[in-house]
C-alpha positions as CSV (number, residue, x, y, z in Angstrom):
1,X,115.2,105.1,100.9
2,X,112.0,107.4,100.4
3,X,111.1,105.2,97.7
4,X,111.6,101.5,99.5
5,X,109.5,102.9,102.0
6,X,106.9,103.9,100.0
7,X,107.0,100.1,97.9
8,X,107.0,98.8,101.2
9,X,103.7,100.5,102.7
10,X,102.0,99.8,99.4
11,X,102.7,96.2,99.6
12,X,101.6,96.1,103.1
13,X,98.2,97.9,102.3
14,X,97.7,95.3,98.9
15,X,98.6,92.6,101.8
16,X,95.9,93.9,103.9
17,X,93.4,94.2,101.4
18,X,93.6,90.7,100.0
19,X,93.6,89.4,103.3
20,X,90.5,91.0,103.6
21,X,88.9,89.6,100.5
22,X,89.8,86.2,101.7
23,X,87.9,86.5,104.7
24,X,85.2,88.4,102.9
25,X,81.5,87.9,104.1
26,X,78.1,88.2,103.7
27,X,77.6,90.2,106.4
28,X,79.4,92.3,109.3
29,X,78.9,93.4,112.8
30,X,79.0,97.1,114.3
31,X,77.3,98.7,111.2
32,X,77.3,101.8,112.6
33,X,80.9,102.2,111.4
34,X,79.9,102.1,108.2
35,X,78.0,105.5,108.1
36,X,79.9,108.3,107.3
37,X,80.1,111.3,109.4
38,X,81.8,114.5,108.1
39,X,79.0,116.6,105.7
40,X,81.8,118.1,103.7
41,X,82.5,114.8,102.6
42,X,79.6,113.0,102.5
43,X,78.7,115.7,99.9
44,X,80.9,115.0,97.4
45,X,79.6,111.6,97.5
46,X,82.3,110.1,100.1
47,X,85.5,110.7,98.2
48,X,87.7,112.0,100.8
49,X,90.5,109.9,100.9
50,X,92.9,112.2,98.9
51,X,91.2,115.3,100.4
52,X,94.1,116.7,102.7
53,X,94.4,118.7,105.7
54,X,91.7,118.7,108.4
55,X,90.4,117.1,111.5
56,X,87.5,115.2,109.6
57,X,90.4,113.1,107.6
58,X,90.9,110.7,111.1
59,X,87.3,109.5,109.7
60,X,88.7,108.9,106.6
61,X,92.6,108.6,105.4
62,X,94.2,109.7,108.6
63,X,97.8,110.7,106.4
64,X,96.0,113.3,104.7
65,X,95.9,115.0,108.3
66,X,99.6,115.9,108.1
67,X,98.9,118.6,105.5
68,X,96.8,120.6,108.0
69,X,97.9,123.9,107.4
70,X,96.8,125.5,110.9
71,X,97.8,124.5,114.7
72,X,94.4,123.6,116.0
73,X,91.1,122.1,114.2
74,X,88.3,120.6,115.1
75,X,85.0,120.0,114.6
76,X,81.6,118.7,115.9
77,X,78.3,117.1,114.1
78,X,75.2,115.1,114.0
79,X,74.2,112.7,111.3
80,X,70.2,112.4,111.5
81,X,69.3,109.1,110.5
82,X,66.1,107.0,109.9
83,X,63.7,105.9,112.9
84,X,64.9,108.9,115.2
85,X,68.2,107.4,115.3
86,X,71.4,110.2,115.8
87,X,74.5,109.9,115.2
88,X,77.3,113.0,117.2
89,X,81.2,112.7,116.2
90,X,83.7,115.4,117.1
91,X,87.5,115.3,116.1
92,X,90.4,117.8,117.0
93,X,93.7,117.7,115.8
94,X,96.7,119.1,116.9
95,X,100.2,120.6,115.0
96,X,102.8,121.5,117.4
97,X,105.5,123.3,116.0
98,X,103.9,123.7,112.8
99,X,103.9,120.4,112.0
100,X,107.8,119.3,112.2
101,X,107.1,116.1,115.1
102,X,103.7,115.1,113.1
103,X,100.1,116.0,113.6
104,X,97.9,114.2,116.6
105,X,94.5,113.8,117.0
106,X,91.0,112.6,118.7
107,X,88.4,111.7,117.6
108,X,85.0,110.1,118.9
109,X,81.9,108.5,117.0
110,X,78.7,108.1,119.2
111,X,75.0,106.1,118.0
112,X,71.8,107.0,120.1
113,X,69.2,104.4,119.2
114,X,66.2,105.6,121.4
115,X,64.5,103.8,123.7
116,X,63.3,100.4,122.6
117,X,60.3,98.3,124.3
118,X,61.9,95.2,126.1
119,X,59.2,91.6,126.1
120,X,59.2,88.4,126.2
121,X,56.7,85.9,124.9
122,X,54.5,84.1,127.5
123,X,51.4,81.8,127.5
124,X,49.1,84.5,129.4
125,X,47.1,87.9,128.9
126,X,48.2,88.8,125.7
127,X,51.0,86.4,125.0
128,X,53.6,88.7,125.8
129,X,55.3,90.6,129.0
130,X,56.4,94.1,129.1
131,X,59.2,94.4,130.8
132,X,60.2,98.2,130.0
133,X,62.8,99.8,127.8
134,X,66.2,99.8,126.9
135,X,68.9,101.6,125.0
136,X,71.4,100.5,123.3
137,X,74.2,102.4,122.3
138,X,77.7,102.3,119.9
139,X,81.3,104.4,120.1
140,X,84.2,104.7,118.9
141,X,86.8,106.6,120.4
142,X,90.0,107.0,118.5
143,X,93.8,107.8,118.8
144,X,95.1,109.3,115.7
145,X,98.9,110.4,114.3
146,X,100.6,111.7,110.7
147,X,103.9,112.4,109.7
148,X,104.7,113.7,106.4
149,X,107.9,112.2,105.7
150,X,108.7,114.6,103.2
151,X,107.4,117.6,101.2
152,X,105.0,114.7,99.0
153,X,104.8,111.6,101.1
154,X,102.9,111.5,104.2
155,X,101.4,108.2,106.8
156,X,99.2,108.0,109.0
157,X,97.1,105.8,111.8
158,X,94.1,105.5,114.3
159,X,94.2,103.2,116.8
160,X,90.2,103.2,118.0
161,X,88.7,101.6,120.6
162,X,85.2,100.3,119.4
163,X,82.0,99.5,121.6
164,X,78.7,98.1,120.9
165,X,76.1,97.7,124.0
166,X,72.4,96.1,122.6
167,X,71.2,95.9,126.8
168,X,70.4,92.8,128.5
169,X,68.4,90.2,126.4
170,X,66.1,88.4,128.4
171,X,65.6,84.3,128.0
172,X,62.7,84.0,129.6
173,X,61.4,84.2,133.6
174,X,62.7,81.9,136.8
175,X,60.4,80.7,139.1
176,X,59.2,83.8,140.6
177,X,58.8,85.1,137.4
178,X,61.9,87.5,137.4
179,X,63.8,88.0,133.7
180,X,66.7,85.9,133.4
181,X,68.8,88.3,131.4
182,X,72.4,88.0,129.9
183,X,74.5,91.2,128.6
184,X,75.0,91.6,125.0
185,X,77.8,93.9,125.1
186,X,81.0,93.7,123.0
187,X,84.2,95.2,122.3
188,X,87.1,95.3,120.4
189,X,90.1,97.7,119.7
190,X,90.7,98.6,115.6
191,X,93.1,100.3,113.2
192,X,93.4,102.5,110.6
193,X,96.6,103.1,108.1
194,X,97.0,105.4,105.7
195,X,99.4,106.9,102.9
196,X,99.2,110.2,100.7
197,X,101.5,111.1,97.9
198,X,102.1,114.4,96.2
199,X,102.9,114.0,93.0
200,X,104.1,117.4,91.8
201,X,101.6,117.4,89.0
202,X,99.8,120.6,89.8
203,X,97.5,119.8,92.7
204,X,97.2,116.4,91.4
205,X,97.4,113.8,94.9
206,X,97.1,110.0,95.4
207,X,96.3,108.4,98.8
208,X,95.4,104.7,100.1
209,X,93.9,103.7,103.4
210,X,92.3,101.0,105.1
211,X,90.0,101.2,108.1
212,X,88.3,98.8,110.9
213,X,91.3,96.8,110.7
214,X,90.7,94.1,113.7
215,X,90.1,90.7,115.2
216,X,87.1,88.7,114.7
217,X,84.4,90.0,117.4
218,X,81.9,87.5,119.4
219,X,78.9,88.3,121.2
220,X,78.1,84.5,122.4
221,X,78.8,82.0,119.4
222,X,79.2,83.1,116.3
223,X,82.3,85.6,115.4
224,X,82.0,88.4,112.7
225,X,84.2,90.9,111.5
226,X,84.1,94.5,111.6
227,X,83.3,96.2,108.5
228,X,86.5,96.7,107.0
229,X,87.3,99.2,104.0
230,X,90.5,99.4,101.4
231,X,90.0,102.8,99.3
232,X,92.2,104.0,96.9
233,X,91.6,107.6,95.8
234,X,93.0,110.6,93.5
235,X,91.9,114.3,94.2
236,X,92.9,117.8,92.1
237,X,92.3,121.3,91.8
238,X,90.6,122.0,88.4
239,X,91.2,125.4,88.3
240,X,95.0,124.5,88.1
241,X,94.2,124.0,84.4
242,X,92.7,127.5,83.6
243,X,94.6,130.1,86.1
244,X,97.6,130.4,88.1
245,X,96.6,132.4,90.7
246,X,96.3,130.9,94.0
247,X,93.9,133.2,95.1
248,X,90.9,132.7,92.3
249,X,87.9,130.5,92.9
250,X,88.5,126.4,93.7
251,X,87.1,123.6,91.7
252,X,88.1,120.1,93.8
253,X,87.7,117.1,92.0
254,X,87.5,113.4,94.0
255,X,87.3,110.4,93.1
256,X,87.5,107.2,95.3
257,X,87.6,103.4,94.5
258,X,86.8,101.4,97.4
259,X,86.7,97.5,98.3
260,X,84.6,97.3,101.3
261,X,84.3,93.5,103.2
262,X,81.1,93.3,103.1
263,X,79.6,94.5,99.6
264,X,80.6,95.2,96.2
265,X,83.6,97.4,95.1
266,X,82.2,100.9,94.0
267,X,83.5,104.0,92.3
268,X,83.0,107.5,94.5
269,X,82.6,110.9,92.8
270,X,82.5,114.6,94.2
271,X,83.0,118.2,93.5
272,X,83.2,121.3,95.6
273,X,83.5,124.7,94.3
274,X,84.6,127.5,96.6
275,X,83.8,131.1,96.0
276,X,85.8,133.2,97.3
277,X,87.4,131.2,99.7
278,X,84.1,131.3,101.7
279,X,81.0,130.5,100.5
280,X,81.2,126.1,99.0
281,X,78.3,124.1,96.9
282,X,79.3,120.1,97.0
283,X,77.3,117.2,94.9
284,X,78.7,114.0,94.4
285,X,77.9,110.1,92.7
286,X,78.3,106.8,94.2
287,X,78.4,103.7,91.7
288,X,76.7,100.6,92.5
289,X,75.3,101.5,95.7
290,X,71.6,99.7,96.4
291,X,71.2,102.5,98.7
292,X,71.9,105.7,97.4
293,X,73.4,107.6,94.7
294,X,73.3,111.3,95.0
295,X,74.7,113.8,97.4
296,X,75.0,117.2,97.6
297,X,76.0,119.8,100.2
298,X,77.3,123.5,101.0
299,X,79.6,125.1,103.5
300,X,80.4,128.6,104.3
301,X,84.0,129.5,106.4
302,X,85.2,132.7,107.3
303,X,88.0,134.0,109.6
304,X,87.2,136.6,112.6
305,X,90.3,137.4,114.5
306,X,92.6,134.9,113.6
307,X,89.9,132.4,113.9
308,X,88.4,130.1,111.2
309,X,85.0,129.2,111.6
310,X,83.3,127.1,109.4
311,X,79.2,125.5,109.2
312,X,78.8,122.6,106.9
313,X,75.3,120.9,105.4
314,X,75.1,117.2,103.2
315,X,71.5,116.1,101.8
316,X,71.3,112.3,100.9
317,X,68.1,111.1,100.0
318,X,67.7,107.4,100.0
319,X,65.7,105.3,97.1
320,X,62.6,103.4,99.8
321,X,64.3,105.2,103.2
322,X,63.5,109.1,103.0
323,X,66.4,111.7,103.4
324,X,69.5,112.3,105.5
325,X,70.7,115.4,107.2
326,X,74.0,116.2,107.9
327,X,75.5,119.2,109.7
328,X,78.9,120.3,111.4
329,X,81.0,123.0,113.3
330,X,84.2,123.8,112.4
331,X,87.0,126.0,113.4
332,X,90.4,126.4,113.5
333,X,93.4,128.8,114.1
């Protein structure tokens, strides 16, 4: 039965994903999705989709969030981006009785643009108006549940509701020379599903997910899709193949294939090595990305009282763009 269900999921993920290909396009709305959040991952160059167990996995394969191995997490974190633009997130998950009626979770995505000068072009002075600032703004806010369904097979889902506010455009001036404005505000509600297998080989795990799963979103005219992602991705333990003790130093290993709407299919790469269980280093690769390559990071976690608390760093330097910071708060108990 175990196994049918598994074919099953598979099939409807593949289903998904071609689905996907066949509406493929040049270009897609609500971009801020596409920028990951969580510095631990983002470090090892955006593998995470076979990384289990935490409240950062709702960002990206939301089964692996069944293997959380503590009642509570959570997290917080800013992504500093180009042209003073910030990005916050937080996520908390919760295990009730260890675990045995699923994992829940929330989680919530926020852009800050700044304030942007607001004109209009007119025939006098200096050929345009000033007619103050705006600020637009994008969220996500996000409803998220796992089940492992045995000891080595686990789903998962977000269901996310997902704004995007650019303020009032302005056509142009009425007869007393007020702004005729119209709101250019949109949104939409999306999904997430996702699947992680065990397989019993060591630490070896397999996982599938696809994200931004939604109807076609319209502004005025023209519809566009949200950026959409099928990733497939394998994760491991390489110390498995030198010790057997559970205690000594971690070596993970991720890799990630994904199949994103909007661009070419790329291959993720990442490390992190853990010394003794507190102090991390994280680098990572990403193939045939125009944008950037490189990533590297480091965490340090340690427990006071029963209480995990973690601080987590990414560095991404962009080719033309300059550099981006990442940084998070953890803890959980």
């Amino acid at each position: 039965m175990k196994i049918k269900f598994v074919l099953i999921l598979i099939i409807l993920v593949s289903a998904i994903s071609v689905a996907a290909d066949q509406q493929k396009r040049g270009q897609t709305g609500f971009k801020f999705l596409n920028v990951a959040t969580d510095p631990r991952m983002v470090a090892m160059g955006e593998a995470g989709t076979a990384i289990e167990g935490s409240s950062s996995s709702m960002f990206f394969n939301p089964a692996s969030m069944a293997w959380m191995k503590t009642m509570v997490d959570g997290q917080v974190g800013q992504v500093q981006w180009f042209a003073d633009i910030n990005y916050q997130y937080g996520a908390i998950a919760f295990a009730p009785s260890n675990g045995d009626f699923g994992v829940v979770g929330f989680s919530m995505q926020y852009a800050d643009y700044g304030e942007i000068t607001r004109t209009i072009r007119t025939d006098l002075g200096e050929g345009y108006l000033d007619l103050g600032t705006f600020h637009p703004i994008a969220l996500q806010a996000g409803l998220s549940y796992a089940r492992a369904l045995s000891d080595r097979f686990a789903v998962g889902g977000n269901v996310k509701y997902t704004l995007q506010d650019l303020g009032n455009g302005v056509n142009g001036l009425n007869a007393q020379d007020n702004p005729l404005a119209s709101k250019n505000s949109t949104d939409v509600v999306a999904f997430d599903f996702g699947m992680y297998y065990k397989t019993g080989l060591k630490s070896l795990n397999f996982a599938v997910s696809v994200r931004n799963f939604s109807q076609e979103v319209k502004y005025e005219r023209e519809g566009f899709q949200l950026p959409l992602i099928f990733r497939v991705g394998v994760a491991f333990n390489a110390m498995d193949l030198i010790t057997e003790d559970k205690d000594a130093d971690a070596f993970l290993i991720s890799i990630d294939a994904t199949h994103p709407r909007d661009f070419s299919e790329q291959v993720n790469i990442g490390g992190e090595y853990t010394f003794i269980k507190i102090f991390a280093l994280r680098a990572g690769y990403m193939f045939n990305n125009d944008l950037y390559n490189f990533t590297a990071g480091a965490g340090v976690h340690h427990s006071i009282e029963g209480v995990d608390f973690g601080v987590d760093y990414s560095y991404t330097p962009y080719d033309k763009l300059g550099t981006v910071n990442r940084f998070s708060v953890q803890f959980n108990f």
